[in-house]
N, C-alpha and C positions, 0 to 999 in steps of 0.2 A: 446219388447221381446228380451231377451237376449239367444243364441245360442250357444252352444261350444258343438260341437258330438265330443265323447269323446268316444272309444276304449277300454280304460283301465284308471283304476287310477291314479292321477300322485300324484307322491313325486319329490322333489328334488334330486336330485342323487350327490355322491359325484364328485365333478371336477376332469379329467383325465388330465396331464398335455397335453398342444397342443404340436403336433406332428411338430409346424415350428416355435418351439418356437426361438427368436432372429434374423429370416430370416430379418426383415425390415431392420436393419444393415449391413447388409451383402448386400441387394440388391442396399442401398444407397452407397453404399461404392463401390458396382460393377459399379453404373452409374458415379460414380465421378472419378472415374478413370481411363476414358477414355480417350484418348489423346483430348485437346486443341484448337483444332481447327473444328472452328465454319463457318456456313451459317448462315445468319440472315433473316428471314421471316416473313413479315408482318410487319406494317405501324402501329406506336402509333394513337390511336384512344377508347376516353374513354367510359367507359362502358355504356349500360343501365341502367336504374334503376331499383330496388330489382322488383322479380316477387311479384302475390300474390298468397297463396296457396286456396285450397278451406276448407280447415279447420283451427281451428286453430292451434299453433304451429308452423303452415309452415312456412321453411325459403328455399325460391326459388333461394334468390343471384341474379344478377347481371346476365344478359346475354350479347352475344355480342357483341362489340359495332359497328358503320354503318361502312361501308367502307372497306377498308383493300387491303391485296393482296389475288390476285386470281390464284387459279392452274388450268390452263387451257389444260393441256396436261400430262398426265400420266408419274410420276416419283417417283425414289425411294431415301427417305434420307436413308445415312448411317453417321455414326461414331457421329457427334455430329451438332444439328442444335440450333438455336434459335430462337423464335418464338416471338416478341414483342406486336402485336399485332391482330387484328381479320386477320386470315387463311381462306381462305374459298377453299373447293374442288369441282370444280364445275361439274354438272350432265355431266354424262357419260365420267367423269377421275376419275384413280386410282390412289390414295398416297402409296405408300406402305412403309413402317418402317422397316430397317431389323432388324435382329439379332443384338445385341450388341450394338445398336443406344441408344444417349441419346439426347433428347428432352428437353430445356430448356426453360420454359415461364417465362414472364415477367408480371406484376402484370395484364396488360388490354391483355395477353396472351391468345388464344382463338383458335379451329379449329372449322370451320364449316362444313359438310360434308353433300353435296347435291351430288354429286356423289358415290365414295366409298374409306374406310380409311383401308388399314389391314397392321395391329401391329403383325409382323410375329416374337415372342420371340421367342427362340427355349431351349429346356434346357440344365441351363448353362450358354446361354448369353442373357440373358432377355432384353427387351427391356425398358428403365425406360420413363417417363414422369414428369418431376420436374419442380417446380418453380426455375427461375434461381437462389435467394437468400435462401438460407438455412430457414425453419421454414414460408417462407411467402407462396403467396396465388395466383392462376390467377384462369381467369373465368374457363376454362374448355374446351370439347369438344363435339360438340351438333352435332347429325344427322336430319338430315331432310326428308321430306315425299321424298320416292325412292332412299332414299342413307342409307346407309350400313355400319357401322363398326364393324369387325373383330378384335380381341385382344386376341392371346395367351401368357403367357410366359410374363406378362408383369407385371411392376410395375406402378402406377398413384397416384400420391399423390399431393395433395395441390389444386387442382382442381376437378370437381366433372362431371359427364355426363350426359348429358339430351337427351333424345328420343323424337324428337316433332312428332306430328298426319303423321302415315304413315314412319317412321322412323325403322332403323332394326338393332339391339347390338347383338350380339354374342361375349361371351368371357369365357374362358377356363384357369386355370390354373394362374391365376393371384390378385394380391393384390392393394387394391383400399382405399385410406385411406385420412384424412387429408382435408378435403374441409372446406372450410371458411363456406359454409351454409347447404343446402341438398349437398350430394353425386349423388346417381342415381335417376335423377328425370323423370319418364314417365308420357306423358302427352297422349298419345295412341300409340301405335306401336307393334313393334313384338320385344320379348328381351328373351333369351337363354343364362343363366347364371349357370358354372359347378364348380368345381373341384377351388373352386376361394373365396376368403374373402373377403367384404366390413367392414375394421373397422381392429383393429388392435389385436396383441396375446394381450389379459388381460395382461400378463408379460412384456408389452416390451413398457410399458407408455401409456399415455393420447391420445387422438383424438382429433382434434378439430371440427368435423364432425356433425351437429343436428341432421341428419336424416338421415342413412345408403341409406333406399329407400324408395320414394315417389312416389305412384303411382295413376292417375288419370286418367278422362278418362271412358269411356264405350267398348270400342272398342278393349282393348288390347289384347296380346296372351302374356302371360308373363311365364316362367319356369324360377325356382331357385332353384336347385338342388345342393346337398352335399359340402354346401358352409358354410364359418362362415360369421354369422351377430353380430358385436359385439362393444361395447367399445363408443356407440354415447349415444345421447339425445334418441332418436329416434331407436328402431331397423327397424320399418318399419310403413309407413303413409298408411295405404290400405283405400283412399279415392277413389278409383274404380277401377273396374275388377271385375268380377266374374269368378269362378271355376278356379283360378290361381292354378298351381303349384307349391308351395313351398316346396316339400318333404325333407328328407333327411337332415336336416340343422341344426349347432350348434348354437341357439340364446342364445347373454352371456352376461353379463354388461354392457346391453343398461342402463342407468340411473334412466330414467325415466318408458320406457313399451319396453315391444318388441314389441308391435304390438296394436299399434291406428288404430280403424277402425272408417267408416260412415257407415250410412244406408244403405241396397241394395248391399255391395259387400259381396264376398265370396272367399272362398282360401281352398285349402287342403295343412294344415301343418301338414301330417301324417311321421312317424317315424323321427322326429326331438329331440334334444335334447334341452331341455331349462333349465337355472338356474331358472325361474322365472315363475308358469305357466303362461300360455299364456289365454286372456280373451274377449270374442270377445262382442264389444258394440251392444247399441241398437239396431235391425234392420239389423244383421250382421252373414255371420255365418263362423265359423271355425272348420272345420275338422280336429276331432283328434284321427289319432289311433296311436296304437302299439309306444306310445310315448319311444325315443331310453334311457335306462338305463345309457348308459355314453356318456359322448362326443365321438361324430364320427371320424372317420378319415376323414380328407383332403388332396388330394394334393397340390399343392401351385409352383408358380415360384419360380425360383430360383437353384442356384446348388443343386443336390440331391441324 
């Protein structure tokens, strides 16, 4: 059985130009320009091997690898740190990120966060997250069962985040792009995503990202609210969950679908705007009403 409740008719609507059109320049330019001097954190130690997804398509990437340093006592980076390899923040310490920090990882670069991570951007001076080399790639940033990341006001590219079973993402006002495999991969947890893009403006180049978001899992509580999903393989893997909220949301130049699903999950993606309708497989259902006439507004990091 094939599923898609449907509200109203859909046509394709003409494209409005995006409201943060060329931000990614600007925000990369704001993180490279911070002054020079660096902390280095965490011990080279190579990665795991690729995850497997439960469907096909999946591309899980590389988790992180054994070992590393540990934060064992609540502190805060400022100005410019570097990360070489696995980070781990251990349960009941906080990392906190300030304003205007930039974070550079190194290819087996990684935070783990069994405690709690908050990315306090503020607007204006956002806080970036980059591969230390220009164009390449580190594992990412993964929460764990009882730990916590917070991220407003931020930029993360080149790395992608994973939510493992028990795990908790809130992020607000920020741009997520660029991962060598999946982007936001949940595999059950609690995840609160607003006012924020996975994937990049259509205008302002390529992604190298398969899969915006991957979600798996029976358990989760997942909100995606007034964000753009855009520019991958992949807009989104909905290999589990049910009655997710994805309201509100501009899906654009995913390549291949905006929305692969499996059997048994389900989602409300009511007043969203799509270039492409959206088509829910076998055994799958997607809610669709009051589909939105033109691309929505967003806000986005960044100066504004």
């Amino acid at each position: 059985m094939i599923s898609l409740i449907k509200g109203a008719s859909w046509r394709a609507p003409a494209a409005h130009p995006l409201l943060y059109s060329a931000v990614m320049n600007k925000l990369l330019a704001l993180g490279l320009s911070l002054p020079l001097v660096a902390c280095v954190i965490g011990s080279e130690a190579d990665p795991a091997g690729p995850g497997t997804g439960s469907g096909s398509g999946s591309d899980l990437g590389p988790g992180p690898g054994p070992g590393g340093d540990h934060i064992t006592a609540s502190t805060t980076w400022t100005s410019m740190m570097n990360v070489t390899g696995t980070t781990t923040v251990d349960a009941g310490v906080k990392l906190t990120i300030a304003a205007g920090t930039t974070v550079k990882f190194g290819p087996s670069g990684a935070l783990v966060v069994n405690g709690s991570l908050d990315v306090m951007g503020i607007k204006g001076q956002v806080v970036s997250l980059l591969p230390a080399a220009t164009g390449d790639h580190f594992i990412g940033t993964a929460v764990s069962a009882g730990g916590s990341i917070t991220m407003s006001y931020a930029v993360q590219t080149g790395g992608g985040i994973t939510v493992n079973p028990g795990g908790k993402l809130t992020v607000t006002n920020s741009q997520m792009s660029h991962s060598s495999h999946d982007f936001l991969v949940v595999q059950d947890g609690i995840v609160d995503i607003s006012l924020s893009s996975i994937g990049m403006d259509p205008d302002g180049g390529a992604d190298t990202t398969h899969c915006d978001m991957h979600f798996g899992g029976s358990g989760s509580t997942i909100k995606v609210t007034h964000s753009n999903i855009s520019t991958s393989t992949y807009g989104l893997m909905l290999y589990g969950g049910n009655q997710l909220d994805l309201t509100f949301n501009n899906w654009s130049n995913n390549s291949f679908t905006q929305i692969d699903t499996q059997p048994g999950v389900s989602a409300d993606i009511s007043n969203g705007w799509f270039d492409k309708a959206p088509a829910a497989g076998t055994g799958a259902t997607l809610t669709y009403n009051n589909p939105a006439p033109n691309r929505l507004p967003v806000a986005m990091a960044g100066p504004q």
